[in-house]
N, C-alpha and C positions, 0 to 999 in steps of 0.2 A: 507331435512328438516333441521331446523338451529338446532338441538339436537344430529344431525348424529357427533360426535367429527374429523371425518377424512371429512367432508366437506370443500370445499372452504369458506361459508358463515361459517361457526361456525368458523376457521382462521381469520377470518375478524374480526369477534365478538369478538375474544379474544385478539386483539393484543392490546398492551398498546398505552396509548395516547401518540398523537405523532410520532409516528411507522408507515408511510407509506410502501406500499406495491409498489415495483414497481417504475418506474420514470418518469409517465406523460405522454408514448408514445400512450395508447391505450385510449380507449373510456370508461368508467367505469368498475365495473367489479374489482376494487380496481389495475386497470392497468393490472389486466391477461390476456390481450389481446397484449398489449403494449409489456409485457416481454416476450411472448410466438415470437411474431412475432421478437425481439431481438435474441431471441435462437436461431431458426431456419436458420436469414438472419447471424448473427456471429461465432454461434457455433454450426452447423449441423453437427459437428462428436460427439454430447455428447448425438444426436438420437438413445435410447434404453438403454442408461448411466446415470446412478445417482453418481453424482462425488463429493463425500463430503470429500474431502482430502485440501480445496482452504488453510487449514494452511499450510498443507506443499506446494503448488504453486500453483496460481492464474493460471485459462487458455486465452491465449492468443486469443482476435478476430480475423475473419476473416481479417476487415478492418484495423487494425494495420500493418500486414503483408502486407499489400496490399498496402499503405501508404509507409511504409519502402522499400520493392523492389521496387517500383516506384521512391522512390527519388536516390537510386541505380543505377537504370538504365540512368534517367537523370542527374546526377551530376557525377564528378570526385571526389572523395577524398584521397588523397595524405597523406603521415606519418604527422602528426602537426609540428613533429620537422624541416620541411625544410620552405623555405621561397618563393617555387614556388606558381604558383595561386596555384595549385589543393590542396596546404598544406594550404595557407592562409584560405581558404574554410573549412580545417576540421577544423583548429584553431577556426576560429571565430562561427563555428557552435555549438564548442564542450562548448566554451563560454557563448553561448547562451543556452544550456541545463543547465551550472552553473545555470544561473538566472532563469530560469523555475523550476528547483527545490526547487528555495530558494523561490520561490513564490507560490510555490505546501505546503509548509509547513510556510505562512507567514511569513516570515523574509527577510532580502536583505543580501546583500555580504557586509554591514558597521557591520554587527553582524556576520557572520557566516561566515565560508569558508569550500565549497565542497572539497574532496578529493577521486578521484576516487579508489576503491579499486576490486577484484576480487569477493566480495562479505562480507557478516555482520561479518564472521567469521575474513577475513584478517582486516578489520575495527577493533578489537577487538584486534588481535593481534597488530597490528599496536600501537596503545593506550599503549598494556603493555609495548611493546619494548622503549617509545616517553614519557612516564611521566616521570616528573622529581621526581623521588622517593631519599628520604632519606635512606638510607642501615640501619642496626643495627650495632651498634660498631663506630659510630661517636660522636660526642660531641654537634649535632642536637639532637634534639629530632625525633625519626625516624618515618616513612610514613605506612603507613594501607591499604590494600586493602580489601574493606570490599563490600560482595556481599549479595547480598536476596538468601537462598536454593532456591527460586523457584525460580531458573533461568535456560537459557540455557547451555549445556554443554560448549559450548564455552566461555561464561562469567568463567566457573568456572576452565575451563583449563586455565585464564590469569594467575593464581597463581603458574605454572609450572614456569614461567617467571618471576614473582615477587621472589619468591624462590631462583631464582640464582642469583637473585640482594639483596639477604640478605634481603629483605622486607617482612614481616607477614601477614598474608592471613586470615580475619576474619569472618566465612559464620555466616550469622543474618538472625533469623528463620522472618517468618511475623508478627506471632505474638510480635516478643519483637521488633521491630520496631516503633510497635502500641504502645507499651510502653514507647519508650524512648526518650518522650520530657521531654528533662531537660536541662534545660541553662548552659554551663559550667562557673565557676569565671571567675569575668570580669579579674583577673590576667593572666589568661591562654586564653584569645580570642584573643590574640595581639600573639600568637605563631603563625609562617609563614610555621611551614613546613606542605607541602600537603598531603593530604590523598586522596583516589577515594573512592567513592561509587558506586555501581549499583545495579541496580533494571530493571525488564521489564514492559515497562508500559500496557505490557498484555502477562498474562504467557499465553505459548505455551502448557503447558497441561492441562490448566480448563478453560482460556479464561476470567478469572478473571482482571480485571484493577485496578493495583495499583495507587492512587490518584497521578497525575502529583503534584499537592498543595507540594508533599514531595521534590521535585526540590530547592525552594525557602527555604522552611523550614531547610533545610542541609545545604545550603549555607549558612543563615542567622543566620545559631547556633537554631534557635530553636529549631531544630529535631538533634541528636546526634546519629547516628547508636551505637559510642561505646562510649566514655567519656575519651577520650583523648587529649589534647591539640594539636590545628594544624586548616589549613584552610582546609576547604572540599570542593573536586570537585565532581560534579554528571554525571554516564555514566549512561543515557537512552536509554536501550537496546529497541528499536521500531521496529525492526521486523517485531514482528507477532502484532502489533497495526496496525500501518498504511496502513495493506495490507483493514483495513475494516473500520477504522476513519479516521477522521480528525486531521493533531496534529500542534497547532498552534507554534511556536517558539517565536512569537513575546511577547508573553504571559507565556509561559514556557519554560525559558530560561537555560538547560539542557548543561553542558559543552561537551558534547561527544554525538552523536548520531547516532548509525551505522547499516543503513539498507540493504537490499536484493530486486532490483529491481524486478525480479521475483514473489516474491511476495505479488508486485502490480500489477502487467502486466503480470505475465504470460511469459516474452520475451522483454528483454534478458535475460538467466541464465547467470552465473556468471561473474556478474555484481552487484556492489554496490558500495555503500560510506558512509564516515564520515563525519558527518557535524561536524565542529569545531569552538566551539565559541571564536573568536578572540581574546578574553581575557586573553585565557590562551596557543593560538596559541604557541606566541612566546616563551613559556618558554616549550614545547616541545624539545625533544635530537632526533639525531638520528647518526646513527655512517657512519651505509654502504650508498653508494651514485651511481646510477645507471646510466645508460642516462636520458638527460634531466632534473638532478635537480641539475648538478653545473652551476654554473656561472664561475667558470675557475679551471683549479686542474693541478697539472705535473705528469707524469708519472714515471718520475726518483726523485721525490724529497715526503716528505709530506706535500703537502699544497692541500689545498682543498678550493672553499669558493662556499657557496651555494646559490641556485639564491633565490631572494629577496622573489616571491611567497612562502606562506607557501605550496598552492597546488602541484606547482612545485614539491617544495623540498622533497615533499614525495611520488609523482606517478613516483616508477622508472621506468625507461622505457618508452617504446611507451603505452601510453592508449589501449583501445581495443576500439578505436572511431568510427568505426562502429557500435556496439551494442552501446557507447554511444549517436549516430546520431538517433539509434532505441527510444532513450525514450523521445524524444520532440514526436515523434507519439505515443508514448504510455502515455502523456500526453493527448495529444490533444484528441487522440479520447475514452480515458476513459471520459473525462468531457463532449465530446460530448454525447458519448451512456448514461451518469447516473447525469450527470449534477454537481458531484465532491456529493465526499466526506462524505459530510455529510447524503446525500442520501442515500450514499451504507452503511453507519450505522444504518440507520433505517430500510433501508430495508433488511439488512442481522440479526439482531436482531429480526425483528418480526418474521423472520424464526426460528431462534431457540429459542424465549421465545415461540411461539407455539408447537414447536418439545419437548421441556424439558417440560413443561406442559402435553404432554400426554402421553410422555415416562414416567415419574412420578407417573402418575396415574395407569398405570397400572399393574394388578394384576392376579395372580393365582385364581383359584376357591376356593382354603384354602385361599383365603387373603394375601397370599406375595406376595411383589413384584418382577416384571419382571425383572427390573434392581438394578443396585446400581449408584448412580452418584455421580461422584466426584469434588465439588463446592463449593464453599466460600463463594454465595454469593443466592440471590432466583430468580432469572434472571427478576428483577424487572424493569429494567433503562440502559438505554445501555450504561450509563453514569460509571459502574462501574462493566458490564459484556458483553464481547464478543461473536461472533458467532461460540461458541465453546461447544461442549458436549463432556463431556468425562464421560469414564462409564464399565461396566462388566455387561454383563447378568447372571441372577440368575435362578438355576432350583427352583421349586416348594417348597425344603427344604430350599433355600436360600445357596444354595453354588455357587462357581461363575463357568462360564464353563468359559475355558480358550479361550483366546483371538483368538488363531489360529484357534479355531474350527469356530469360529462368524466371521473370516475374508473370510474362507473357504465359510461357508453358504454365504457370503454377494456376493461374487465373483459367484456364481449360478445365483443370481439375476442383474447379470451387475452392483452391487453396490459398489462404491468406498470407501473405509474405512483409517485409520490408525491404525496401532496395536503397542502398546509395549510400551514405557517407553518416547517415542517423544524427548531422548538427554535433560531430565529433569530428570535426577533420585532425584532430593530433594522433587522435589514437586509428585513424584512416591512414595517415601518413605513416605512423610508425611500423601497423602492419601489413601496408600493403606495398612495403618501401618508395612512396611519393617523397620524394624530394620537394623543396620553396621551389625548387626551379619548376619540377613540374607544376605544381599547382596554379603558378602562374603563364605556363606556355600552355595548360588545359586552357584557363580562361581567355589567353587569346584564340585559340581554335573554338571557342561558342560556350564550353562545357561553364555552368554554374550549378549552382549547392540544388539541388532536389531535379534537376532534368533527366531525360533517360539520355544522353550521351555516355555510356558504358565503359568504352574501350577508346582509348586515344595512340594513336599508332599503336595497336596491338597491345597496351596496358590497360589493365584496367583502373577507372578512375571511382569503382567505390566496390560493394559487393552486396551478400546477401544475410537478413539476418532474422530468425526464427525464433518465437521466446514461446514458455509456457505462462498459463494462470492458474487461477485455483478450481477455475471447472475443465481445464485439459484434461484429456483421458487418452489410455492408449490407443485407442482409434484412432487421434490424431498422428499422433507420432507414428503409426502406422500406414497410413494413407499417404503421410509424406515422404516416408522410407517407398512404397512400393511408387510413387510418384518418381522417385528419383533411378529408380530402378528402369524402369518402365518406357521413361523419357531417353537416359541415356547407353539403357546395355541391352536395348530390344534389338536394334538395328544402326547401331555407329559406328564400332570396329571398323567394319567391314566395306566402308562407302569410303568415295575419292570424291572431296568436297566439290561440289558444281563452284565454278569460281570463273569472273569476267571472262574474255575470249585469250585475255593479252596475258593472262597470269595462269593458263593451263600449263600443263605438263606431260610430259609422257615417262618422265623417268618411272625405271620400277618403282613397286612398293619393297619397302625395307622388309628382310626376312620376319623380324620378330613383331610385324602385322600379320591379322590373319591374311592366307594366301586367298587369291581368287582363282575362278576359272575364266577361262579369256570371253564366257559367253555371258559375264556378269559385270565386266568391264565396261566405263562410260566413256565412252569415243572423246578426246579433248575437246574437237571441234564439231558439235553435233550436226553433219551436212542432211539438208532437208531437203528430200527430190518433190519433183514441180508435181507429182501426183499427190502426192500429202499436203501438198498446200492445198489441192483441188478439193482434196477430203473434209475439209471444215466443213462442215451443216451452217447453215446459217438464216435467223428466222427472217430478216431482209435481204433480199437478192443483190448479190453486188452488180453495181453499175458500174460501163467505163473500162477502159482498159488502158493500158500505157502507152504514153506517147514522151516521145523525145520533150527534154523540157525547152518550155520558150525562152527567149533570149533576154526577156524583162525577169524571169524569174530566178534564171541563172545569174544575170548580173546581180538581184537582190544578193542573194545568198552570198556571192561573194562582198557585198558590200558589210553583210554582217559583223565580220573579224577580217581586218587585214592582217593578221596571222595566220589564219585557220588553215591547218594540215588539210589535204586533201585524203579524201575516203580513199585506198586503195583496198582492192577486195579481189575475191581468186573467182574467175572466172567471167566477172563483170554482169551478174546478175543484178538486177533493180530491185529497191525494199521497197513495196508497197502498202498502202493503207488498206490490212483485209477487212476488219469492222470498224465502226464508230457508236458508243454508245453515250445517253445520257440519263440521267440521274433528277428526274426533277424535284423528286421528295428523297430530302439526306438519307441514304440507310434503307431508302424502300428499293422496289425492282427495277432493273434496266430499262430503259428504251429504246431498243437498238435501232437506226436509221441508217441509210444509204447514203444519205448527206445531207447537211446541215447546219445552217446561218452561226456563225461568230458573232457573238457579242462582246465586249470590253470588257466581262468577266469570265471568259471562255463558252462553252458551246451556248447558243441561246437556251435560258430557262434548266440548264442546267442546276441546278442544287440549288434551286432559288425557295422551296418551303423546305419545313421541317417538321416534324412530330414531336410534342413536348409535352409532359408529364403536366398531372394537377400542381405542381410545383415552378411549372415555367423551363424545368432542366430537358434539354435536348435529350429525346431519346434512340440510341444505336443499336445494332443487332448486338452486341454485346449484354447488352439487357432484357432487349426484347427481340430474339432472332424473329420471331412472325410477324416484324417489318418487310421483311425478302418477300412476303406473298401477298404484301401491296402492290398492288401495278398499275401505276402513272401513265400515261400516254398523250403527247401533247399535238392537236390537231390547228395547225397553224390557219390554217384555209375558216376554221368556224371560231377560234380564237378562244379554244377552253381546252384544258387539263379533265381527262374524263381516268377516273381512279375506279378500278377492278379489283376484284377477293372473293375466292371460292365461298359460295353460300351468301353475299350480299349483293344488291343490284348495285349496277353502277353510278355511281354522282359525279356531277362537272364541277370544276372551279372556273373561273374565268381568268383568261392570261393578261386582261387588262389591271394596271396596277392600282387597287383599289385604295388610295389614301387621300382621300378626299378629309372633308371636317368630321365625316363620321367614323373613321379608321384612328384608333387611338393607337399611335405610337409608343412601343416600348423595348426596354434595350434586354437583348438576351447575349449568351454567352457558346460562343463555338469553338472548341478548346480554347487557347486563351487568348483570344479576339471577342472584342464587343461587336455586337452589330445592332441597328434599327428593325423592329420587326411589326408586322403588326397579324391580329387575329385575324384568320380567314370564316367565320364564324359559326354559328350552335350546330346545321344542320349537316355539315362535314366533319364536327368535332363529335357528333353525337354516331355516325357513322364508323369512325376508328374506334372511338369506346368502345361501339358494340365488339367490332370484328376482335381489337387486341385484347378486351376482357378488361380493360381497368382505363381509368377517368385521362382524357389526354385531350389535346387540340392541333390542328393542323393554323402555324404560322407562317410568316411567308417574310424573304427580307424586302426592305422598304426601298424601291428607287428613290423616292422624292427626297431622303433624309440622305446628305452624304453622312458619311462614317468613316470618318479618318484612322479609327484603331482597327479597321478591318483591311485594309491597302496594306501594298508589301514593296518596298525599297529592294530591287535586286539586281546585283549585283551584276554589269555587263551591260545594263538595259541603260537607257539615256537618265543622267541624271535627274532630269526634270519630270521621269516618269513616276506615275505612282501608280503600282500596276494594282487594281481595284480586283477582290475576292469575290465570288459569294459565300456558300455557305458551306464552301467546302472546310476541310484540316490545314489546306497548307501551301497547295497551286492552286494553278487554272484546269490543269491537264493531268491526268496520269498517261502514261502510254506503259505496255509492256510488248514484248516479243512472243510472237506462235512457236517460234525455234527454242526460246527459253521454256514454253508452257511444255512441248514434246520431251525434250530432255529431263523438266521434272515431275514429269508423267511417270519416266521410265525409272526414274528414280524412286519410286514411292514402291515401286513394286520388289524395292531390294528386300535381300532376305535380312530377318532378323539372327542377332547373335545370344551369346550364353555369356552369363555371368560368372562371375566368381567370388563368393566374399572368402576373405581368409581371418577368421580371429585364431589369435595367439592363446595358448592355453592359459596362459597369464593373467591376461586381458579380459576373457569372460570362458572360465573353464564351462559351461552349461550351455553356452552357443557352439553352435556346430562347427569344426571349424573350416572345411570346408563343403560347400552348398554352391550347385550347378542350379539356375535357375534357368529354368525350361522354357518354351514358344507356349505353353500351354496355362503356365504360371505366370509369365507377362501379358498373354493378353487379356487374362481375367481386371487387369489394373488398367490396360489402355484399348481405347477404340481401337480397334482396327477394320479397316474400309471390307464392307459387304462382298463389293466387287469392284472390279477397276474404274478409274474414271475415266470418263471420256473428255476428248480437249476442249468441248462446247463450257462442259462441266465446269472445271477448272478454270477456262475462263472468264467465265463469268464469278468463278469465287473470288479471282481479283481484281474487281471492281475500276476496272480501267474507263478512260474513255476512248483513245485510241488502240486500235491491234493493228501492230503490222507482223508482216510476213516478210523475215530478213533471213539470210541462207546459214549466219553463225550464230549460236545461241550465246544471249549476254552479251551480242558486240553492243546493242544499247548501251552499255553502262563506260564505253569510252566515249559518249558523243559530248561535246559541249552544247553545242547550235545544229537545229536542224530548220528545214524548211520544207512544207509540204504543199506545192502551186505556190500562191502569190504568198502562204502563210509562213510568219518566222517566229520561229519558236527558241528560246532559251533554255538548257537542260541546267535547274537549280538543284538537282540533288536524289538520291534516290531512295527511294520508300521503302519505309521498313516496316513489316507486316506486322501486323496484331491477330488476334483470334478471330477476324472477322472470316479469314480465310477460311475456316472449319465448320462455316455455317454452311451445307445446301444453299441454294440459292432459289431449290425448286421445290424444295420440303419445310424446310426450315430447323431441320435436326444437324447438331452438332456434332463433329466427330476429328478426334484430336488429331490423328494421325495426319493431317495434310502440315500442320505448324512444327509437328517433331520434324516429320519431313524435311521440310523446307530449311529447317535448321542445321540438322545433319547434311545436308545438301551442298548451303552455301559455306560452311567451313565458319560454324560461331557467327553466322548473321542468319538474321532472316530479309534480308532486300530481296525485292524483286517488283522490277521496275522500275523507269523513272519519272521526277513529276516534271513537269511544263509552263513556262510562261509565257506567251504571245507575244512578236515582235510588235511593237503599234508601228507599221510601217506602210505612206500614202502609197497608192496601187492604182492599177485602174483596174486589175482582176476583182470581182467579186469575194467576198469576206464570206468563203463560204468551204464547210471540208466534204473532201466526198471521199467513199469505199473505190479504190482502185489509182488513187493518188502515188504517184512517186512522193517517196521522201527521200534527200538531201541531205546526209547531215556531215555535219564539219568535227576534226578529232580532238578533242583535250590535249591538248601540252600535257598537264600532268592527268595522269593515268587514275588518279584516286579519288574521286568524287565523294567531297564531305557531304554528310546527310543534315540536312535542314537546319539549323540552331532555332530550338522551338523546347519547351520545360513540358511538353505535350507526345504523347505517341503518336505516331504517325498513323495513321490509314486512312483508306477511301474513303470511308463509311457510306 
């Protein structure tokens, strides 16, 4: 019905005039027929994928590539710089992309001149290095480089450059731009020295379009960035415009404009150019001169003279004229599939004034909103807003949940996102109110430009941002509407966030949440009777029972911290070690054991192979979950790894370290640590192919090669130590709690709530304006678990190595230091989950709802659990752990354990 808000027909109804849908190829239907069969015939690898990243790159067609290798195969192309046919051929082709592009952005080569560069960035540099600036300390009046903050990082890094040419760097907010028409005296208009201005004619983090009109205006004096005498030139950073407008030249005549063919096409990467208008061509500098841009030089003497072409003179080297032979087909068959330009504006606009219109709208059952969006402008006119959403989801009180968690949930749903700050931090500061101050007290607490640290004391340090292209269809925009739906108003209201032991609460719940029944209620302190501890199954029998601890080992532990608060606890029950497992291939199945030798990189043989793609890239259940139904088992007694998988016979590896002369060492990468690896080779590598279905090998890291970028400096541990990895993410150890698994057992089984969207008649008279969305309409968009889980289940989905059995759930996450027998352990921080949790463990099917969970749970995190580092301390107990250990641990001073500083997500794997 046209009232349903996530219909096709109610999309139609709302789109702004003018705003077609689609580009003419199907039969009515607003073209959803036309675009669908586009998809499929172009882009059938984006089947079960919602790709909303086209800001950060467009994707490339079928037929482009198809195009390009074809003209490959039948032509010759030769370096340009010779004079054979096969050069004359790249020459005059490369010639002919000149003029396509200058006719892609209406203007000829009597205005402009191409320069090819490696992309928008060396474009930019390029400029800073090539203007003719005035220095300070001359008897000119000296040069300005003055930027919009809302720009990209690389407009704002030209001032590195300006810097060392004694030239002043002036960043102008939006708003006083908006301000500053004011005519300088006509005494001071006749002043020649240059200045540069830039702006983007569509910022890359709101999507917002600063008016081209300001081009003419700067130049003409009537717009003044700052009030100082001199001529002004204007750099139109177009980027991220053109990959979804039209930009005429002929019309707005911009002295610099430096793009990223990419993306527009998708293919070639790095690949771009500077158009340069002629104007100001010639009074361009440049100093170093490469191949192909003199016209004659000596090598014994200084003379130089540079060839005539301004292009020339500044592509050093050989071009990259193969990718540049790529973009006349990447002309061609863009205007073919979309008809150019001005199409893919409308039609990528009516995507997201539809998208911001209902994201907008919607609400919590108290009345807050779902999101926050960050926008300058009402996404009224595509004339002055692009196909860009940027935003932060909000829980029910209105706090934001951090960015990694919502990329984490989007990546369950095959949905493509961007997260973090997009290399705009002005326009990140502006709207996300980040103060200098802050950005520099983030970067003492760990946080830097592209990591997932989200939240810093409770703010967030960047957000989330969603774009359309010209193959989006509302399916996308659709899946990401019932994704947000799905994720936050199935079952959030209604929960009382799981949070450490020390930060519970009992106060009521405020009237205007929804109320509970006291039989839906989560106990602050989850107490765990000694029969449920009995109740764990477990495939190794524990061994061992508790005994008072010895007097060597109680002295260690106190030797740990002479500070260390002392554990007080209600009733003086003992935590013990219920399982221990390990991991000996990254990412494949448990091995659970009773106890188990300590090595220098934690449990022996722990995470010591890996599975790696034909490409050498480590591969995780993230990619490939039917790693969970590899099963390793390491028999120390006969000294081989023997690997099991329903439907193949089982193969050994041997535990001895095989790097002798015939082991070729080579360096692989485990998030972002190097390590020494080497093949374990054909007849175990041909064995995973078969079972995973596609080309891999089992590697293994190297003892004989140390690896200095793989060790970890931490924090507490003896200065001299360098506590050595293997092939874990991030420790030596995970541990979690049995009391934390039961409590977010019991949480997973909360009920779901009802939504609310409210549109205003205003807003979209033809959407409903108000729509209850029902248990039976959410869970068509999310998993929801068959049947309950069991705590075996669960914990084994998070991939611990220890479990203990403590009587408060989450008191883990107050400990600094523990110690378990002779062993001392360092608590560095705690894990913050990824999708791996939602994998089976015992099937290898994926299913979202344990990560919604767990998020709605913790209150905007997904921790759970902490990781570990091994005290290296001499003993005469054996270095060995076992099932039924007391563990010891000592309390944190401060109560908030920061999570890892790592540009890497965290987990087991």
């Amino acid at each position: 019905m046209a009232g349903e808000p996530l219909s096709f027909r109610a999309f139609l109804a709302a789109r702004p005039a003018g705003c077609e849908y689609g580009y003419g190829h199907g039969h009515g239907h607003g073209d959803r027929d036309g675009l669908s069969a586009l998809r499929d015939r172009e882009f059938p690898r984006l089947r079960g994928i919602t790709y909303l990243d086209h800001a950060g790159s467009a994707l490339f067609p079928e037929s482009l590539l198809k195009a390009f290798t074809d003209d490959l195969r039948n032509n010759i192309y030769g370096n340009p710089h010779s004079q054979n046919i096969s050069s004359k051929l790249t020459y005059d082709t490369i010639e002919h992309v000149r003029y396509r592009i200058l006719q892609h952005f209406h203007t000829t080569a009597e205005d402009y001149t191409i320069i090819f560069t490696s992309g928008c960035t060396a474009a930019l540099k390029l400029i800073a290095e090539s203007f003719p600036w005035i220095p300070e300390g001359t008897k000119q009046p000296s040069s300005r480089f003055c930027y919009l903050t809302d720009s990209h990082t690389s407009v704002v890094g030209m001032r590195g450059i300006t810097a060392s040419m004694n030239v002043l760097s002036v960043p102008i907010k939006p708003k006083e731009i908006l301000l500053a028409k004011s005519r300088l005296p006509a005494e001071e208009q006749n002043c020649t020295t240059p200045h540069l201005f830039s702006y983007p004619a569509q910022s890359n983090f709101s999507g917002t379009k600063y008016p081209l009109s300001w081009i003419q205006d700067i130049k003409s004096g009537r717009l003044c960035p700052i009030k100082l005498p001199g001529k002004w030139f204007v750099l139109l950073d177009a980027a991220s415009y053109v990959s979804s407008s039209p930009l005429d030249l002929g019309v707005h005549q911009a002295d610099f404009i430096p793009i990223s063919f990419y993306k527009i096409f998708g293919f070639p990467t790095g690949l771009g150019a500077l158009l340069v208008n002629n104007r100001i061509a010639p009074l361009l500098r440049k100093t170093y001169f490469g191949g192909g841009t003199a016209a004659a030089y000596l090598a014994g003497e200084d003379f130089y003279f540079p060839r005539k072409s301004i292009a020339e003179r500044f592509e050093d080297g050989t071009v990259s004229f193969l990718d540049i032979i790529a973009l006349k087909h990447g002309f061609d068959v863009l205007e073919k599939l979309t008809g150019g330009m001005e199409k893919i504006k409308q039609h990528t606009f009516a995507l997201a004034h539809y998208t911001y219109t209902v994201l907008s709208n919607l609400k919590y059952a108290n009345g807050a909103p779902v999101v926050r969006i960050y926008s300058d402008t009402d996404f009224s006119s595509p004339d002055v807003q692009g196909p860009i959403i940027n935003f932060n989801v909000l829980d029910e009180n209105g706090q934001v949940l951090g960015f990694s968690q919502v990329d984490s949930m989007a990546s369950l749903h095959n949905i493509h996102v961007r997260t973090g700050c997009f290399c705009n931090t002005g326009a990140c500061q502006m709207h996300l109110d980040i103060s200098n101050e802050d950005i520099q007290r983030n970067l003492q607490a760990g946080h830097v430009c592209g990591d997932n640290i989200d939240l810093v004391d409770g703010r967030p340090t960047g957000s989330v941002r969603i774009s359309f292209g010209y193959m989006s269809s509302f399916e996308d925009a659709q899946t990401f509407l019932n994704f947000i739906i799905a994720t936050r108003l199935s079952n959030s209201v209604a929960e009382i966030p799981l949070q450490s032991v020390t930060k519970l609460t009992t106060e009521s719940v405020p009237d205007d949440h929804l109320s509970f029944n006291k039989a839906d209620k989560l106990s602050p302190i989850l107490q765990i009777s000694d029969g449920e501890l009995g109740n764990i199954p477990s495939e190794a029998e524990t061994t061992g029972s508790w005994q008072p601890p010895e007097p060597e080992a109680e002295s260690m532990r106190a030797a740990v911290s002479e500070t260390a608060v002392p554990m007080c606890r209600k009733g003086g029950k003992p935590i013990t070690v219920a399982k221990i497992y390990l991991y000996p291939i990254k990412s494949c199945s448990a091995f659970e054991v009773t106890e188990w030798p300590v090595g220098n990189q934690g449990l022996l043989y722990d995470r010591n192979w890996m599975v790696v793609n034909q490409n050498g890239v480590c591969m995780t259940q993230k990619q490939e979950p039917r790693l969970c139904l590899v099963n390793p088992s390491i028999d120390l007694k006969q000294k081989m790894m023997v690997i099991q998988a329903e439907g193949m016979d089982p193969i050994s590896v041997p535990l001895e370290d095989n790097t002798g002369k015939e082991a070729v060492i080579c360096e692989s990468k485990v998030c972002s640590h190097r390590v020494k690896t080497y093949d374990c080779g054909e007849k175990i590598a041909g064995w995973l192919s078969m079972f995973l279905g596609c080309p891999c090998r089992l590697i293994r890291q190297s003892s004989g090669v140390k690896s200095k970028s793989h060790q970890k400096n931490t924090k507490g541990l003896s200065s001299a130590t360098n506590i050595s990895l293997s092939l874990v993410n991030e420790a030596q150890y995970l541990l979690i709690n049995v009391a934390s698994i039961l409590q977010l057992k019991e949480h997973i089984s909360a009920s779901t709530t009802r939504l609310v969207i409210c549109f205003s008649s205003e807003e979209a008279p033809d959407v409903a304006r108000t729509v209850m969305v029902t248990e039976k309409h959410l869970a068509s968009h999310s998993a929801v678990l068959k049947e309950p889980l069991e705590i075996e289940e669960l914990i084994r989905r998070f991939r611990a190595n220890i479990v203990i059995s403590a009587p408060e759930s989450f008191e883990e996450e107050e400990w600094a230091e523990i110690s378990i027998g002779a062993l001392q352990f360092q608590v560095v921080g705690p894990c913050s989950r990824c999708q791996i949790i939602c994998i089976d463990q015992q099937s290898g099917e994926r299913n979202k709802e344990i990560l919604q969970s767990l998020s709605a749970a913790r209150g905007r995190k997904t921790n759970f659990g902490i990781y570990l580092m091994n005290q290296p301390l001499c003993s005469s107990f054996s270095d060995t752990l076992s099932v039924g250990s007391q563990v010891l641990p000592v309390l944190k001073e401060n109560t908030e354990i920061q999570p890892p500083i790592s540009s890497e997500e965290k987990c087991s794997g």
